[in-house]
Legacy VTK file of the C-alpha trace (Angstrom):
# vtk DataFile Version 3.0
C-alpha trace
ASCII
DATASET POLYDATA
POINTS 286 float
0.000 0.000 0.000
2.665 2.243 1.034
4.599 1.507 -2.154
1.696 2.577 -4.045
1.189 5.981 -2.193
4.763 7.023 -3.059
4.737 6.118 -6.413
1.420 7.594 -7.260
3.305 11.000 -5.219
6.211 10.640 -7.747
3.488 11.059 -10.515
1.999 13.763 -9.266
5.300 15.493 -8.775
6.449 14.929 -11.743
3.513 15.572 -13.668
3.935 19.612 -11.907
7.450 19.420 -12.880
6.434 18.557 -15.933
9.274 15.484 -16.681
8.717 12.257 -17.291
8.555 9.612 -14.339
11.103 7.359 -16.354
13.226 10.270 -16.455
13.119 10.805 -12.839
14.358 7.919 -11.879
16.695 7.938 -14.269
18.423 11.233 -12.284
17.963 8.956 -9.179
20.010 6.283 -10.108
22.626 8.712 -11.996
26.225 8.750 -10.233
27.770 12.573 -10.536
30.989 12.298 -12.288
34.471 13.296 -10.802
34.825 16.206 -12.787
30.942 16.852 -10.855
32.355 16.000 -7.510
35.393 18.383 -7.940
34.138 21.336 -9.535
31.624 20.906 -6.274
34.509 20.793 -3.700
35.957 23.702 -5.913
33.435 25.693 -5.282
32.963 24.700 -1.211
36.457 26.033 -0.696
35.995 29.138 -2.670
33.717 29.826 -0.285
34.985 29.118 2.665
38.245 31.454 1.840
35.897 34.240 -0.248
33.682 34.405 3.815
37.121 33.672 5.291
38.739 36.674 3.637
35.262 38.791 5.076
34.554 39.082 0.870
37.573 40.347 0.502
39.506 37.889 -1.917
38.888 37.716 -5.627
40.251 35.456 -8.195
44.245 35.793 -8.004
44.176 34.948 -4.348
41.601 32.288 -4.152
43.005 30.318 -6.915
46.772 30.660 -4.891
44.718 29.057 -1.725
43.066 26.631 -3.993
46.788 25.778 -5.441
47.593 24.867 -1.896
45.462 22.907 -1.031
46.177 20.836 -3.935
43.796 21.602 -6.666
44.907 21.866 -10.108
42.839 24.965 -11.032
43.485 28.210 -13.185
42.057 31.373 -11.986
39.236 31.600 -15.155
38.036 28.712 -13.592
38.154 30.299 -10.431
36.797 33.141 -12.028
33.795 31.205 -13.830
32.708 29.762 -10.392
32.317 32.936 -8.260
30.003 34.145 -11.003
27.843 31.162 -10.983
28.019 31.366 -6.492
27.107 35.159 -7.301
30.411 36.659 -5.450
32.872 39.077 -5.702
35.489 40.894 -3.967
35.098 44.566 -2.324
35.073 47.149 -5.054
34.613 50.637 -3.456
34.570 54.146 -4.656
38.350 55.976 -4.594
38.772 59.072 -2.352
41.673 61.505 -1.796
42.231 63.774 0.581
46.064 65.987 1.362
47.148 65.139 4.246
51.026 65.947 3.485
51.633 69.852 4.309
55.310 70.302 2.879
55.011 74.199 3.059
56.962 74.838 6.132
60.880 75.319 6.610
62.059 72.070 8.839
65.187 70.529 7.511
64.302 67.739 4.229
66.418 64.931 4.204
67.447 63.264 1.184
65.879 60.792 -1.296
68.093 57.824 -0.167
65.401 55.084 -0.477
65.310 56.270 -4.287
62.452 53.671 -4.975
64.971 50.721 -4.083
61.622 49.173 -2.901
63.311 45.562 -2.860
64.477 44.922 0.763
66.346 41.032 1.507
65.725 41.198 5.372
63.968 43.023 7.999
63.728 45.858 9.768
66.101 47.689 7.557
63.639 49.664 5.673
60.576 50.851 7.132
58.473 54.043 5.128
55.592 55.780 7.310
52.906 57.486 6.354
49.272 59.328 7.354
45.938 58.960 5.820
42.260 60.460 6.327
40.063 58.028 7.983
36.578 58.882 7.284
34.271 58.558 10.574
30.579 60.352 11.117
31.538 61.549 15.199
34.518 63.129 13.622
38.014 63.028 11.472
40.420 60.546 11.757
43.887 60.080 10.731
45.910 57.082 10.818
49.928 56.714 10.621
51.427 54.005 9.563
54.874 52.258 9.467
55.368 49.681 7.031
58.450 47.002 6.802
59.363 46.984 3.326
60.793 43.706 3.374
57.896 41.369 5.132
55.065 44.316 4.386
54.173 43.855 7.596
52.781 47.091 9.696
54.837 47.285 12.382
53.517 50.442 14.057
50.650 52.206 13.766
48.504 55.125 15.946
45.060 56.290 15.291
44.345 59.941 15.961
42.161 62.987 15.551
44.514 65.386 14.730
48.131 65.105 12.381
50.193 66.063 15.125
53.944 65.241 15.604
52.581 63.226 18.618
50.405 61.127 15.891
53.527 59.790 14.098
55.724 60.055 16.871
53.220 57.350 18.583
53.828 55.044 15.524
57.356 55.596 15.826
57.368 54.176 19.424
55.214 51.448 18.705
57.137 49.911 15.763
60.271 50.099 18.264
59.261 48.737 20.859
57.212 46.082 19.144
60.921 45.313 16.376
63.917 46.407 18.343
65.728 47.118 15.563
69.417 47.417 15.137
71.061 50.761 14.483
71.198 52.509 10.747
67.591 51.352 9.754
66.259 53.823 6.707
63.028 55.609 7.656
61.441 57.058 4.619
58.758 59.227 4.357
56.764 62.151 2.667
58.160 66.026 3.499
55.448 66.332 5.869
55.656 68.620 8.510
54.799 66.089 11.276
57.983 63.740 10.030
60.255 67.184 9.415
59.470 68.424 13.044
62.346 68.756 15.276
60.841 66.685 17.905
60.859 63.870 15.198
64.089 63.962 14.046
65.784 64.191 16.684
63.417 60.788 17.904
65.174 58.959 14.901
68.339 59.871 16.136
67.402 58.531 19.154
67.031 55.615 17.495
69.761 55.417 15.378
67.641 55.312 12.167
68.474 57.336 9.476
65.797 59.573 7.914
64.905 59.707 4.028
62.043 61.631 2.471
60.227 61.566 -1.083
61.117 64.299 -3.600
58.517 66.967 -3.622
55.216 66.154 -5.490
56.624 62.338 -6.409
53.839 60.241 -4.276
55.680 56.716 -6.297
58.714 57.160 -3.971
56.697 56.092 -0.972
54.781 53.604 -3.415
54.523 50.957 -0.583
52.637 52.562 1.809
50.277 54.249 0.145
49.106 51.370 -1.472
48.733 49.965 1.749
46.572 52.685 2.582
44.475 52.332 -0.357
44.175 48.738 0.093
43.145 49.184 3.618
40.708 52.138 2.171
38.764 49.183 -0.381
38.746 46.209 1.634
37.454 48.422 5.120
37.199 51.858 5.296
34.885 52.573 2.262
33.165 49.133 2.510
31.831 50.405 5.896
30.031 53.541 7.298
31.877 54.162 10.859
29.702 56.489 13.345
31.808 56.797 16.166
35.559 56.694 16.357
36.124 53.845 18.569
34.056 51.671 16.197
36.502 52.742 13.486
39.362 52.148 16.064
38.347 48.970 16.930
37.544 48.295 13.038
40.779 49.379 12.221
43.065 47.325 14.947
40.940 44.004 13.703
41.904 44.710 10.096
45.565 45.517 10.415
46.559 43.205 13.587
44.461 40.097 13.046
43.788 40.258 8.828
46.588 42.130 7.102
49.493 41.333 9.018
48.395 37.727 10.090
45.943 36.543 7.326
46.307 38.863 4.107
48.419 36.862 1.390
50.239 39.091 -0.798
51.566 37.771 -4.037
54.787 39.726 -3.528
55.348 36.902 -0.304
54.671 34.099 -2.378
51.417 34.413 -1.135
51.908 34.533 2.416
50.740 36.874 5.046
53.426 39.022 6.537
53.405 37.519 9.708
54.209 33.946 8.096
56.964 35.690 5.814
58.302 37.524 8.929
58.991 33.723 10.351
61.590 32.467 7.618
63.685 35.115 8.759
63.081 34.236 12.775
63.922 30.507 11.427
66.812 31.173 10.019
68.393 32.868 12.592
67.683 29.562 15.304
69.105 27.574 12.362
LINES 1 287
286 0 1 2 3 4 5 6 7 8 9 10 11 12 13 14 15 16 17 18 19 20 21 22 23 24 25 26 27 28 29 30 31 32 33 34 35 36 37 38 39 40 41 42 43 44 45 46 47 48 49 50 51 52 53 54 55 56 57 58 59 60 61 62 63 64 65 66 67 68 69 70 71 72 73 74 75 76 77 78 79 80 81 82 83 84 85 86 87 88 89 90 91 92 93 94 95 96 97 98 99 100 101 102 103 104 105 106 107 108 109 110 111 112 113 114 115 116 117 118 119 120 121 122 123 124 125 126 127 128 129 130 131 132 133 134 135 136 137 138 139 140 141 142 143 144 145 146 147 148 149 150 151 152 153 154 155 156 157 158 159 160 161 162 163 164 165 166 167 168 169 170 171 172 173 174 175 176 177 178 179 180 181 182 183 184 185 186 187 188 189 190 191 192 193 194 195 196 197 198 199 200 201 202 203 204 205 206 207 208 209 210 211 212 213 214 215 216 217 218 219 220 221 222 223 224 225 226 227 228 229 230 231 232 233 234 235 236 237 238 239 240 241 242 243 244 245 246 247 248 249 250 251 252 253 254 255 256 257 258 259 260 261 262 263 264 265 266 267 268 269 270 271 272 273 274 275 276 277 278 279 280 281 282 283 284 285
């Protein structure tokens, strides 16, 4: 009796769906191929890293992951599939505001970086930086140090004003946090925060050796700028901050816990900074 019910409810169905019963159980019986199966796992895993990423990933960086893991995949393939799981990475509007005031008569130091962006080891090149941080309670600005040779941020303050204090903060941080030996190159923009007395003679403090960008050139500090607009399309224009300690707290997830831990960069071999940071810690207990 019971065998009779569900067939007669297979009819029905099928007769809404308008296929054939045969045909039905047909697709039952049917075994998904391999090339099925993988193009299924495939797309699992993109994703897992695409959510893992918060959206942030697009093809380039998802097929590295992919590669791996072990799947033999290009990235039109990769491609192909996020259009058919109807995703894509953060694509936001561009925005610039000045925040470098070179009109002012502190001492400029020389160009010695000269776009030698290509640094073998650590903590011998680090270029800092400020940028506007949009935020409905009020401005921010954030400076930042970056490593040239890990791209890692290795200091970093979050203020309301571009004070000397502001950079100086960032300063501190990275040395503390790096310790690094004496005659490291600190390049920045002519700014008047990093011309300031009170910041120079912090460098010398330091033993670090102080290099700025030609005037008007924004590709000699290449690096960190395009940090900052990287940070700018994967965050900061992909949210609406209302007060500045969400932003804060915004900001200190996405630079200590996803760009310096998580973020692969193709320039790394696609590994965060943090993990390319450890070859060099490695190699020094070896």
């Amino acid at each position: 009796m019971e065998t009779h019910r569900s067939e007669f409810s297979v009819m029905k169905m099928c007769s809404a769906l308008h296929v054939s019963t045969s045909g039905f159980y047909k697709w039952l019986k049917t075994t998904p191929s391999q090339q099925e199966i993988q193009k299924t796992r495939i797309m699992e895993r993109i994703t897992f890293h695409f959510n893992d990423s918060k959206q942030r990933y697009g093809s380039p960086k998802l097929t590295a992951l992919l590669r791996k893991e072990g799947f033999t995949v290009t990235e039109r393939t990769v491609t192909n599939y996020m259009q058919e799981l109807g995703i894509r990475s953060c694509v936001s509007r561009k925005f610039n505001a000045q925040t470098t005031d070179s009109n002012h008569n502190d001492p400029i130091a020389p160009n010695l970086l000269n776009q030698q962006f290509h640094v073998v080891e650590p903590n011998r090149v680090w270029a800092a930086d400020i940028t506007y941080i949009p935020c409905r309670e009020g401005r921010l600005y954030l400076a930042s140090l970056l490593d040239l040779c890990t791209r890692e941020i290795v200091g970093w303050r979050l203020g309301e004003r571009m004070t000397t204090d502001l950079v100086l903060g960032a300063l501190e941080e990275a040395y503390q946090k790096q310790q690094p030996g004496k005659g490291l190159l600190h390049h920045s923009d002519r700014g008047t925060q990093y011309a300031s007395t009170d910041y120079r003679e912090q460098l010398q403090l330091y033993n670090m050796q102080a290099s700025m960008s030609r005037k008007g050139n924004c590709y000699d500090n290449a690096c960190i700028e395009s940090f900052h607009s990287v940070l700018k399309k994967e965050l900061i224009y992909c949210t609406k901050f209302h007060t500045r300690e969400q932003a804060k707290q915004a900001i200190f997830e996405y630079i200590e816990l996803f760009y310096n831990r998580k973020r692969i960069h193709s320039s790394l071999g696609y590994l965060s900074p943090v993990q390319f940071s450890a070859q060099f810690l490695h190699r020094e207990v070896s």
